[in-house]
C-alpha positions as CSV (number, residue, x, y, z in Angstrom):
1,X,0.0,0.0,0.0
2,X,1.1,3.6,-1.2
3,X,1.3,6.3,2.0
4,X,-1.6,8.2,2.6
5,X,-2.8,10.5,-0.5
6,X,-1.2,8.2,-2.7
7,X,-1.9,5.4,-4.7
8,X,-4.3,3.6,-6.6
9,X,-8.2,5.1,-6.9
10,X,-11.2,3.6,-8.8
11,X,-13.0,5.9,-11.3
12,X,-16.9,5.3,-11.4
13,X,-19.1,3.6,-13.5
14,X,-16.8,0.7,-14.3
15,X,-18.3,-3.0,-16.1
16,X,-18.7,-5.9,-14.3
17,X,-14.8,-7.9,-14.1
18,X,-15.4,-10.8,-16.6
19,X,-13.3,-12.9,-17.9
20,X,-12.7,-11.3,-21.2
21,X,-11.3,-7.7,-20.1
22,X,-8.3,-6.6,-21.6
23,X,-9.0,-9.0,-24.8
24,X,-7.8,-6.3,-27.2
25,X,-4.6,-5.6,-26.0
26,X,-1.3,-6.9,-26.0
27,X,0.1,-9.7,-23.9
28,X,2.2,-7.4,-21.5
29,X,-0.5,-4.8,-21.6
30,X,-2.9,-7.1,-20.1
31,X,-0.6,-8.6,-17.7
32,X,-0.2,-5.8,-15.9
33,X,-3.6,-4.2,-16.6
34,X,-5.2,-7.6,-15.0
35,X,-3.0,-7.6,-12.0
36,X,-3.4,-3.6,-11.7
37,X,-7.4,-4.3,-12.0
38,X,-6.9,-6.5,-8.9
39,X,-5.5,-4.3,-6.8
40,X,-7.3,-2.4,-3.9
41,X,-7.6,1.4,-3.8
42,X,-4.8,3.3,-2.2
43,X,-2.1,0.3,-3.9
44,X,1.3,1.6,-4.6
45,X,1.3,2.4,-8.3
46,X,4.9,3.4,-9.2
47,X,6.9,1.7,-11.6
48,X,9.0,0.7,-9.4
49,X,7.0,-0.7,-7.0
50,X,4.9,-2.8,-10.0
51,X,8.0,-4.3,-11.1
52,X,8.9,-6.0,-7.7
53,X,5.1,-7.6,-8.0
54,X,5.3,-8.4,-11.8
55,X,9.0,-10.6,-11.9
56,X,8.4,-11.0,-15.9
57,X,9.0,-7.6,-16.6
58,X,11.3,-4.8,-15.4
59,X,10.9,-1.2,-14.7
60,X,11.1,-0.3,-18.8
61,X,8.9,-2.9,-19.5
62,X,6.1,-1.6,-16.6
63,X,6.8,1.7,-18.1
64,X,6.0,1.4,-21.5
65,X,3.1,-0.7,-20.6
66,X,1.4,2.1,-18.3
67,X,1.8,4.5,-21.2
68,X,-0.2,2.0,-23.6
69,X,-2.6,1.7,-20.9
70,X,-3.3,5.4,-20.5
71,X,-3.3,5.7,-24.4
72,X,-6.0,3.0,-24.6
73,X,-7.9,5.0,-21.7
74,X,-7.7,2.6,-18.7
75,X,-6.0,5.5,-16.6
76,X,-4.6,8.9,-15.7
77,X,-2.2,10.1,-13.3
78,X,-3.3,13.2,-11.6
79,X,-1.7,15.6,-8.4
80,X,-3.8,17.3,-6.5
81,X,-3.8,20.0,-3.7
82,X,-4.9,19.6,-0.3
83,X,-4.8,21.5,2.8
84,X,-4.5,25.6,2.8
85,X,-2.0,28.4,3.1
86,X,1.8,27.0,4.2
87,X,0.4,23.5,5.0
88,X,-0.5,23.2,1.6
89,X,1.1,20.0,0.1
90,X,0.7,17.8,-3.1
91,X,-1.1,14.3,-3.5
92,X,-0.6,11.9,-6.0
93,X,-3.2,9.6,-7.5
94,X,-3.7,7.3,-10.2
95,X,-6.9,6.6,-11.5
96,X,-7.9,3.8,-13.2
97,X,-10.8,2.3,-15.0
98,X,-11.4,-0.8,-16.1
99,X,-13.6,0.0,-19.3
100,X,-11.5,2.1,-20.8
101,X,-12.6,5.9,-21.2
102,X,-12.0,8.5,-24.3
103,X,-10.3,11.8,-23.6
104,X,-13.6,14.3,-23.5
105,X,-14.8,11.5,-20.5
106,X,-11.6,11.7,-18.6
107,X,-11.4,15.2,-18.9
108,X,-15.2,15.9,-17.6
109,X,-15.0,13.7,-14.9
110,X,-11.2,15.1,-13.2
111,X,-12.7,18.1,-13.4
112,X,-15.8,17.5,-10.8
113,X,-15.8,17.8,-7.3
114,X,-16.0,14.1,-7.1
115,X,-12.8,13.3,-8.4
116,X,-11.0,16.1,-6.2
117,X,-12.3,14.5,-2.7
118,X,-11.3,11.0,-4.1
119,X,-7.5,12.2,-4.9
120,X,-7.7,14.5,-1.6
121,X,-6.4,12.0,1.3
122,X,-8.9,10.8,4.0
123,X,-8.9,13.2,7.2
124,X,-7.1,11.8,10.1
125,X,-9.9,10.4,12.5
126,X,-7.5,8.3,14.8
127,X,-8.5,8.0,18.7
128,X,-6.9,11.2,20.7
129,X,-3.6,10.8,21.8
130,X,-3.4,9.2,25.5
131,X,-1.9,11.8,26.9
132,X,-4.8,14.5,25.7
133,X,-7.7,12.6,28.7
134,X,-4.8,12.7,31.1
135,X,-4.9,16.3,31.2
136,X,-8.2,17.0,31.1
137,X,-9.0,14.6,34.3
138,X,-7.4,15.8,37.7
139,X,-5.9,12.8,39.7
140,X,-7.5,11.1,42.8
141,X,-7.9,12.3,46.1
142,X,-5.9,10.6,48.8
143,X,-8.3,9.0,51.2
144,X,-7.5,9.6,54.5
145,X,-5.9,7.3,57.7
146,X,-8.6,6.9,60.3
147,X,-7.5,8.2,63.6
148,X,-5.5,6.1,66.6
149,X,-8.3,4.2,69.1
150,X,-8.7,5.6,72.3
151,X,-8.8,9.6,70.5
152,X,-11.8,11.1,69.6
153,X,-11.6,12.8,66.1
154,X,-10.8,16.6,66.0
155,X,-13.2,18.4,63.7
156,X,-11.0,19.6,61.4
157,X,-11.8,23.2,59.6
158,X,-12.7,22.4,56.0
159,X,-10.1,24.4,53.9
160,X,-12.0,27.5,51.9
161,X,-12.4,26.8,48.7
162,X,-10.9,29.2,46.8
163,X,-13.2,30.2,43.7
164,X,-10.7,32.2,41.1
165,X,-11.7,36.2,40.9
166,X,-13.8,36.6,38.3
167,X,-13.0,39.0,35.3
168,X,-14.7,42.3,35.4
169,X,-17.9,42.6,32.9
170,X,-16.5,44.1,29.4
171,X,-18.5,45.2,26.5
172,X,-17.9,42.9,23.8
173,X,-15.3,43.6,21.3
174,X,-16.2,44.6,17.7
175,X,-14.1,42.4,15.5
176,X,-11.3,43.9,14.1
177,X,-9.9,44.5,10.3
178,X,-7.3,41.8,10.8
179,X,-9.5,39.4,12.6
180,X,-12.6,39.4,9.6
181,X,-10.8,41.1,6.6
182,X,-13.8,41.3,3.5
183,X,-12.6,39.5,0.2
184,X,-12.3,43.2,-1.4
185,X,-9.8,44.3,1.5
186,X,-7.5,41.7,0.4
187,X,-7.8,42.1,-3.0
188,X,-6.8,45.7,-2.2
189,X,-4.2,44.8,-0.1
190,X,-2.5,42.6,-2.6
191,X,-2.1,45.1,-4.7
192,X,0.9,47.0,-3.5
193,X,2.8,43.6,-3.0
194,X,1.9,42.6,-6.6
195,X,3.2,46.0,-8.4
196,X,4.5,48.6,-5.5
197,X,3.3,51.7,-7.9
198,X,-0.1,50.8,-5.7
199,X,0.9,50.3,-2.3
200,X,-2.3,51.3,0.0
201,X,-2.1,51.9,3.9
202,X,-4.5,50.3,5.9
203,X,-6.5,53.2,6.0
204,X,-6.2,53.7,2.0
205,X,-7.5,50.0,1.9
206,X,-10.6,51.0,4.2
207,X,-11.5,54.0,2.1
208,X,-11.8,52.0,-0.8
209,X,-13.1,49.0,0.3
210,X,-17.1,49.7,-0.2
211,X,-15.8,50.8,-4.1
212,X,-14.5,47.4,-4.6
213,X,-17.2,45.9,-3.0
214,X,-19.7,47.2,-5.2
215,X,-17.7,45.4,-8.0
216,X,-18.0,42.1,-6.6
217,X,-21.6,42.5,-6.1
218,X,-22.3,42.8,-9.5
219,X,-20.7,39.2,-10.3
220,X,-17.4,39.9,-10.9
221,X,-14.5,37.4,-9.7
222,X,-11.0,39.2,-7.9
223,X,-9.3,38.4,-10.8
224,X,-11.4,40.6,-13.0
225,X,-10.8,43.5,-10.5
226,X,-7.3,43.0,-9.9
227,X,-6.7,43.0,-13.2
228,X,-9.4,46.0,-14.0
229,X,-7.0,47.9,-11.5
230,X,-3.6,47.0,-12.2
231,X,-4.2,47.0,-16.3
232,X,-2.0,50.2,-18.2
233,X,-0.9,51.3,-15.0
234,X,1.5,54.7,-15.8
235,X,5.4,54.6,-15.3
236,X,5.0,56.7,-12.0
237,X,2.1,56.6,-9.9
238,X,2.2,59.5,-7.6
239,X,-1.6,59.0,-5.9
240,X,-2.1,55.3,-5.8
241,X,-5.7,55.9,-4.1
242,X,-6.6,58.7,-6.0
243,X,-5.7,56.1,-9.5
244,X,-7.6,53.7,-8.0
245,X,-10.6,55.6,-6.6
246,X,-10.6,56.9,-10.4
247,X,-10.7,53.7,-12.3
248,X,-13.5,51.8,-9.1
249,X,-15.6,54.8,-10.0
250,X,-15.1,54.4,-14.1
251,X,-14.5,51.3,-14.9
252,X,-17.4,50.3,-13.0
253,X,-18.6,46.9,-14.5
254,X,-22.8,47.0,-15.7
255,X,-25.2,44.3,-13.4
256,X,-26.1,41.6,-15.3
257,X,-29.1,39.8,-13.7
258,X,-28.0,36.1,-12.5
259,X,-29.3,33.4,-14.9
260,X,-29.2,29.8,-14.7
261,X,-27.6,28.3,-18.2
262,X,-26.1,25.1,-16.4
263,X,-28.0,21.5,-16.5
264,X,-29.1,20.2,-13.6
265,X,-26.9,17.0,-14.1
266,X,-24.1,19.0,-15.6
267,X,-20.9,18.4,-12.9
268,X,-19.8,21.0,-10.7
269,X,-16.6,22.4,-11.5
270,X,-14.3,22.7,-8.6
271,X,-10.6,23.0,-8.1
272,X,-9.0,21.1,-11.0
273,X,-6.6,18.8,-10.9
274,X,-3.0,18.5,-12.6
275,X,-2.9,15.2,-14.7
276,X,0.9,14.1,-15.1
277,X,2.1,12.7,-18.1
278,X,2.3,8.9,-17.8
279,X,5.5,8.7,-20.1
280,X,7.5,11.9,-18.6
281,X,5.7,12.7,-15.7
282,X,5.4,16.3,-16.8
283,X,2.2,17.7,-15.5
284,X,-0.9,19.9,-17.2
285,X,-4.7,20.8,-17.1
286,X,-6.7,17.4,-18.7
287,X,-7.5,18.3,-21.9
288,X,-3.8,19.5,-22.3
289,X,-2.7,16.1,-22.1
290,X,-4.4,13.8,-24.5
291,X,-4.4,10.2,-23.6
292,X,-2.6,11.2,-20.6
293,X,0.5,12.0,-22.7
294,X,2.3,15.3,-23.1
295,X,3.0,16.7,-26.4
296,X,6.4,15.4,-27.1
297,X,5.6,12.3,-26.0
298,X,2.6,11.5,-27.5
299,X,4.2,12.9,-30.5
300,X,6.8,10.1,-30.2
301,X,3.8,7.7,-29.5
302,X,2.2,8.0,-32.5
303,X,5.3,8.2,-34.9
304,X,7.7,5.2,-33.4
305,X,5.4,3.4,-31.1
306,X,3.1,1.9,-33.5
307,X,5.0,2.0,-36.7
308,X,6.3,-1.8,-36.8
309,X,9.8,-1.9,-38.2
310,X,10.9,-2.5,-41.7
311,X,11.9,-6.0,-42.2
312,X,14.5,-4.4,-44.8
313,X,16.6,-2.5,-42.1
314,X,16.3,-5.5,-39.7
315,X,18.6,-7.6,-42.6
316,X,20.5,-4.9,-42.9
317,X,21.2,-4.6,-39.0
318,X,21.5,-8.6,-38.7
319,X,24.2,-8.3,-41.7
320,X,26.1,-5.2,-40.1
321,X,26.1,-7.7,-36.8
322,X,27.5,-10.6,-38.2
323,X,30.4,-8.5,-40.2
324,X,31.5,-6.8,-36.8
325,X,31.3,-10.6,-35.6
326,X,34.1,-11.2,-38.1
327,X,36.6,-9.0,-37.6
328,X,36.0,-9.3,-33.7
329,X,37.3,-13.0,-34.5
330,X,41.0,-13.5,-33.6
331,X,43.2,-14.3,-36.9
């Protein structure tokens, strides 16, 4: 088994295993497509690893067969994002499907929600650590030793308990600008770290902040305003609020009423993921890489991989063997 967020995942909507899958292909391709069909979710899929399971073929040999494999559309090898901001780290899946899938398939389906969550690891739901009850439950009293015989107890004073001073009341605190920040104070704020020609203050940002805001209540994304703001931008900028009060003002975008084009069965689009190239492991948007291949390498695919060799230059090879035979020969 691969480490977790790696590994082996199932697309949906497979056939039934029979007996016949994998007819159509060639004898190494469906050796290792049969034993990779066999294998559970969250295997080990490197070439290395394959080849210690498969002792008929090496590494090469696994290779080239995982490249015919994502050509005939049995899989794709895909990294994908997880977590947020400097814990953010990359996953590697490869997914696999048994009936074999064209390209306009593969590339609907990795870019769905579903097949994000499915490359995303599991969250970690293991039991607490031990030590996390101990601190939460105080330790045991000691009982106490009864007293000699022949002595009558002593009431003894119970010790005050203390109760800990209690805070006086305060008004409750109005969240601050760096506690809630709006998405069009950041986008403002970014914008003197992308180009400083439009450095803000904090009270710059504030000022501006229900201009920009009107923007993205008419539908735009931060992209479009960022770029809306930060477009033909002079050589010298001497009032960066004053430019961008200007153009917020201007360049003011028209409300377009909200209409509803998509199918209800259409997939929801959601953070795409990267599919690698299953020959060079150079990676790209889906449709990008057709048959899970890169350009150069599909390239080289289609021009030597299929094209069976002339049986002309195979004599002609055999002959330039046998002559270099001959003069290898002692006299």
């Amino acid at each position: 088994m691969a480490k977790p967020g790696y590994g082996k995942r199932s697309a949906p909507g497979q056939q039934a295993r029979t007996r016949n899958d994998f007819c159509l292909l060639p004898t190494r391709e469906r050796y290792v497509a049969g034993f990779v069909d066999h294998l559970p979710d969250g295997a080990a899929m490197s070439v290395k690893q394959l080849a210690k399971q498969l002792p008929l073929y090496g590494q090469q040999a696994i290779g080239t067969a995982l490249k015919a494999l994502s050509v005939a559309g049995h899989l794709r090898r895909v990294r994908c994002a997880v977590g947020a901001g400097d814990e953010t780290r990359w996953v590697f899946r490869t997914f696999w499907s048994r009936t074999a899938r064209d390209n306009e398939w593969w590339n609907t389906y990795l870019a769905t929600k579903t097949a994000s969550q499915t490359a995303a690891p599991a969250p970690d739901t293991g039991p607490p650590p031990p030590w996390a009850a101990s601190e939460e439950t105080p330790p045991p009293a000691r009982p106490e030793s009864p007293p000699p015989a022949g002595q009558n107890p002593e009431p003894t004073a119970v010790p005050h308990q203390r109760t800990p001073p209690r805070a006086p009341d305060a008004e409750p605190t109005q969240p601050t600008r760096e506690a809630t920040p709006s998405p069009a104070y950041l986008a403002l704020a970014r914008l003197g770290r992308d180009d400083h020609r439009l450095a803000l203050s904090a009270d710059d940002c504030t000022t501006l902040e229900p201009l920009a805001t009107r923007w993205l209540d008419r539908g735009v994304t931060l992209d479009y305003l960022t770029n809306a703001l930060t477009a033909g931008l002079p050589t010298q900028v001497d009032s960066p609020i004053g430019l961008l009060r200007r153009r917020l003002i201007d360049k003011l975008p028209p409300h377009l009423p909200a209409t509803t084009t998509t199918r209800p069965d259409t997939p929801t689009p959601t953070r795409r993921l990267l599919v690698e190239c299953t020959d060079c492991g150079r990676p790209g948007p889906p449709e990008a890489l057709p048959d899970g291949l890169c350009r150069p390498c599909h390239q080289t695919h289609t021009t030597t991989g299929d094209t069976p060799p002339d049986p002309t230059q195979i004599a002609a090879v055999k002959a330039h063997m046998a002559n270099l035979r001959d003069l290898l020969k002692p006299v």
